[in-house]
Each structure stands twice: as structure tokens, then as C-alpha cells.
N, C-alpha and C positions, 0 to 999 in steps of 0.2 A: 775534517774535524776543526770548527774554529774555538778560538779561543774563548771562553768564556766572558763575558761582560766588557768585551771589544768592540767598538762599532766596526772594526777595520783592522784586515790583519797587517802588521810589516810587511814592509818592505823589503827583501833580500840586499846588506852592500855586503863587499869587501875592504878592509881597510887595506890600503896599497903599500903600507909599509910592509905586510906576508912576503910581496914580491919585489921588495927595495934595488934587490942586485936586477933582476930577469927587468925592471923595467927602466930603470937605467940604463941599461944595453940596447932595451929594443921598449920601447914604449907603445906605438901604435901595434905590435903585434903581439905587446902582453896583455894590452886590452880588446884586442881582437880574441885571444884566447878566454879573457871573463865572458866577452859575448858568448861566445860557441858554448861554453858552461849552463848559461841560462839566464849570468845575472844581466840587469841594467842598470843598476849603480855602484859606485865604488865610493871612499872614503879616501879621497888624495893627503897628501901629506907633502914638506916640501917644496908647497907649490907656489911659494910668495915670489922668485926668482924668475917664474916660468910659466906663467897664465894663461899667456898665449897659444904657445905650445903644446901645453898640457888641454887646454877645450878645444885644439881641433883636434887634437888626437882622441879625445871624448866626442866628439863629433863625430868623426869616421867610422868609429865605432861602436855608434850609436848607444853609446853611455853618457849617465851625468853622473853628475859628483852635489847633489843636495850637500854633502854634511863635508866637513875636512880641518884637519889637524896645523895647528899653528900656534905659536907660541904669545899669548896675552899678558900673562901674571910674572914673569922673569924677565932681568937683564939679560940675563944666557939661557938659552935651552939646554939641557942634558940630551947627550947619546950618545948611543954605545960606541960611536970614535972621536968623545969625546965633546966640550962645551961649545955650541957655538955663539954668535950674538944675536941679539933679537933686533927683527924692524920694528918702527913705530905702530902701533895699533892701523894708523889709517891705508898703510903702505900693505898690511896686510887685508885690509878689509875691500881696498879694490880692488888686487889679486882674485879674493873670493867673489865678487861680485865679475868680475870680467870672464872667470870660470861658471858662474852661475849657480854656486852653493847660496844656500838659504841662512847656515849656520856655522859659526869658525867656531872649532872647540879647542880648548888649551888642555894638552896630553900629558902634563907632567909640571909640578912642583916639587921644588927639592923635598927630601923628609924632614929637613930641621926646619924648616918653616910650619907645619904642621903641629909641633910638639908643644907650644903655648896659645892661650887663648888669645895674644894681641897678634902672633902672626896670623892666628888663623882669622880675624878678625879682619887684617889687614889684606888678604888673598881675597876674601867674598869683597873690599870693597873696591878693589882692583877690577874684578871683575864687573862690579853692577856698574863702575865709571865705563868700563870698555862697551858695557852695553848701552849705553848712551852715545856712545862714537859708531858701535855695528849700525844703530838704526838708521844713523843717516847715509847710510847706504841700503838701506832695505832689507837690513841682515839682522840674526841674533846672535847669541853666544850662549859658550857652553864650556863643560868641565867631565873630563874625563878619568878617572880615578885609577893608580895605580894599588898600591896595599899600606902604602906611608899613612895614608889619610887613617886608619886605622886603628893604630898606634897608641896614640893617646885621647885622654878623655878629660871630661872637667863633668865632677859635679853628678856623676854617669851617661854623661852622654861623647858620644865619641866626636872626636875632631872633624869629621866629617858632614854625621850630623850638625853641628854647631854651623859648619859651614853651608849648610842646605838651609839653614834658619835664617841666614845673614843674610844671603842673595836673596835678589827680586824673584819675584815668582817671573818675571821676563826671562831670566837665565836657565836656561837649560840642562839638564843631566842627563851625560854619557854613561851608563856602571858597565863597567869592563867586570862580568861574570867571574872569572876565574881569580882576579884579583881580589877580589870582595871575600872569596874563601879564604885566599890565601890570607887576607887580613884579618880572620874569622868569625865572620858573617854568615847571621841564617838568608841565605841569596833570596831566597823566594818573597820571607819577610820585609827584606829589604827592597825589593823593587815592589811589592804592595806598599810600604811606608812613602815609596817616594810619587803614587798617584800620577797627578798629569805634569808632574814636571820630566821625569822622564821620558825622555822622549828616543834614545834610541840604545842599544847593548851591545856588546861586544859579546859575539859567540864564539867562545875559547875553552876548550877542555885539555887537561891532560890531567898528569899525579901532582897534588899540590903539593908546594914544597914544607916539610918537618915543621918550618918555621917561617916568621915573616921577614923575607930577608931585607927588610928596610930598616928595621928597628934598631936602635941603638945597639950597639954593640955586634951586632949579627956581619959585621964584616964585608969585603967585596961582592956584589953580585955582578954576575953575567946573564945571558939571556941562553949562552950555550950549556946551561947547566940543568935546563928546564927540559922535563918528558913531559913535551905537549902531545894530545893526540887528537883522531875524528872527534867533531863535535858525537857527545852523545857516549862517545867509549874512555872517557876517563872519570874524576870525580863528580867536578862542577854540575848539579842538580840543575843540570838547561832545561828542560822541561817544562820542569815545577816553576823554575824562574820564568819565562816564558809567557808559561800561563796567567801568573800574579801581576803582568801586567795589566794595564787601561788603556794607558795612552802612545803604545811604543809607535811609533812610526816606521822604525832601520832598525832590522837585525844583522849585525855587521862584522860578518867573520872575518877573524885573526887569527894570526901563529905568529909568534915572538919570536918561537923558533919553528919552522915548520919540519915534518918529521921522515917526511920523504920526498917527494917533485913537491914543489908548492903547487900547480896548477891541480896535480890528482886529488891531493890533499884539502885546497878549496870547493874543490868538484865535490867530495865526499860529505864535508859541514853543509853545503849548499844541499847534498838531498835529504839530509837527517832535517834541514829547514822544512825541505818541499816537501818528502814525503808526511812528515808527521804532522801537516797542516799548520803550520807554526808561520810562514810566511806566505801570502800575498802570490 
């Protein structure tokens, strides 16, 4: 079954953050274990410290890393132990390029930055400057959406949007599937509205949460709070999202939190991809 009005179906990755502890401990043989799955690409994260490292160990086991997570639009990244500091744009872009990614995607903006039109104003041109710095490295860039972006609107259109208007059509879009409900979004509509700039998804199901837990006042979040499950057996309309693409390239499974072995677990979204002809 291919996708409707696709010339080309995705790509199968894994974002490698699912398996943050398992490949921190043992790197060459959690990616030996994506092999033996089916996949041949992942979604590294991480990897500004360790280039090296990390592409032969994508070497050996005969995976690449096209796409990967890095910190562009912040002095600090957020995560879940806590803020770290960012490197410079360039420091990160030849990481990516000695690994052999095509594209650095930046995974997260605080939520108060999102809530006025002159931050959000100020992220897209963060961003189109950074893509001036990716190219001379042979790279693009990109943005990957948690549920903050959601939040607030101007005028009726949401922060998000505004920020998809601002960026060069050069800059790239991540939608993280499950966020995008959680921010609440018609998913399907939304990745038809965003056409060939989207270029790759995050395949994440489970029970969305009551609320959006970014929004003002909604209080602490954790990641251990979330019943994520197999792509395919929770809310998130994957499918339908799916198919409303054009141009995906990477369909690129996640668990925030995963809900039992990660490796069984990525085994299981990997064949809800393959079997229902959704990926390449």
C-alpha cells in the first residue's frame, strides 16, 4: 500500500533519545540491536561531544544518522536532568557533518518564548540566520515541535503557524505526531498544511495527556507521567497523519517514555511502519 500522491515512501529512523540509558552503556551493540530490527537509520542526539565515536559506531553497524537533534535557538537546552549550555552553531554543524547528517534539527524552545509574537518572531529568525551557517557545511536545518508551540495565537493563527510563515522555505519541519494532539491539533490537517516543507515525523502513540501540559499555569511536567504505547494502539491518528503527507522523507520512531524493553517496543512501531506500507 503506498501512500497516496508520494513519489517515495519514508524512510524508517529511530530517534536515539528512546534508548538514551541502553546506549550510553553499550553504544555499538544498541545499534547493532536497531540493525538486527530492520532499521538503517537513527536520529542521534547528543552527539556534538562525540562524532567520532558515534560514526563508527554507525559504521559498524551499518547505520547512518541523515537527521539529528542539537541545540540552535537557546543559550541552554532543557532536559529532563536538567539545563545544559549550548555550543556555538558552527561547533555543532561539524559534528553533524563528520557524522554525515544532512540536517541538525533544534528539539526544543522554552514555552515562554512562544507566548508573544516578537519571541516567536525572534526563534524563526534565529533559525533562518543558523541556516546560513548549516549551508556552509553542506547541511540544513530544522525544528522539531513539542506542544508549547501551540499554546498561543495571534489574530487566529497559532504560534506555530506564525513561526512556519517566518522561516525560509530552506528550513525544515520535524512534527512530532503525538505532541501536535497533545497541543490540539487536527494531525492529519496539519501535516497536509505544512506540504514539502515537512520533511520528517515523529511516530509516537500513546493516551494524550487531559491537558497541554506546557501552558501556563499547567504546572511541572515529567516524561514519566506519560502512557505512551505501540505506534498504531494509542490516540495519535498515525495513519491518517501518514498518509496527508507529500514530502516526508524519515518516519522516526519515539517513546519519551518507553512502555516496556525499548528495543521490543521500537521492534513493534517499526512493523506497524512496515507492515502497513507507511515506510520504504
Amino acid at each position: 500500500m503506498a501512500l497516496p500522491d508520494s513519489p517515495r515512501l519514508p524512510d524508517a529512523s529511530v530517534q536515539l533519545y528512546s534508548l538514551a540509558k541502553e546506549f550510553s552503556a553499550d553504544m555499538g551493540g544498541s545499534l547493532d540491536k536497531l540493525a538486527a530490527i530492520g532499521l538503517r537509520n537513527v536520529e542521534a542526539f547528543d552527539f556534538v561531544s562525540r562524532p567520532a565515536e558515534i560514526r563508527a559506531a554507525l559504521d559498524a553497524s551499518g547505520l547512518a544518522s541523515p537527521t539529528g537533534h542539537a541545540p540552535l535557538l537557546s543559550d541552554e537546552l532543557w532536559t529532563p536532568d536538567g539545563a545544559i549550555p549550548t555550543p556555538a552553531p558552527e561547533v555543532v554543524f561539524a559534528a553533524a557533518a563528520e557524522i554525515g547528517m544532512t540536517t541538525v534539527i533544534d528539539p526544543f524552545v522554552a514555552p515562554e518564548r512562544w507566548l508573544t509574537e516578537d519571541g516567536v518572531a525572534d526563534i524563526a529568525e534565529r533559525l533562518n540566520r543558523a541556516a546560513d551557517t548549516a549551508a556552509e557545511f553542506g547541511l540544513s536545518v530544522g525544528y522539531h515541535n513539542h506542544a508549547q508551540e501551540f499554546v498561543a495565537s495571534f489574530d487566529g493563527t497559532s504560534a506555530y503557524q506564525r513561526f512556519v510563515e517566518l522561516t525560509d522555505e530552506r528550513v525544515q519541519i520535524e512534527l512530532d505526531l503525538f505532541w501536535a494532539l497533545t497541543g490540539g491539533q487536527d494531525v492529519a490537517a496539519l501535516v497536509a498544511s505544512l506540504g514539502e516543507r515537512l520533511v520528517a515525523v515523529h511516530v509516537k502513540d500513546g493516551v494524550v495527556p487531559a491537558s497541554n501540559p506546557w501552558a501556563p499555569g499547567a504546572g511541572s511536567f515529567g516524561s514519566d507521567s506519560l502512557d505512551q504505547r505501540h505506534a498504531g494502539t494509542g490516540d495519535v491518528p498515525l495513519a491518517a497523519a501518514l498518509r496527508a503527507g507529500t514530502g516526508i522523507r524519515y518516519a522516526v520512531i519515539e517513546y519519551d517514555k518507553a512502555p516496556g524493553d525499548v528495543f521490543e517496543d521500537i521492534a513493534a512501531s517499526y512493523a506497524f511502519l512496515r507492515d502497513g506500507g507507511f515506510v520504504a
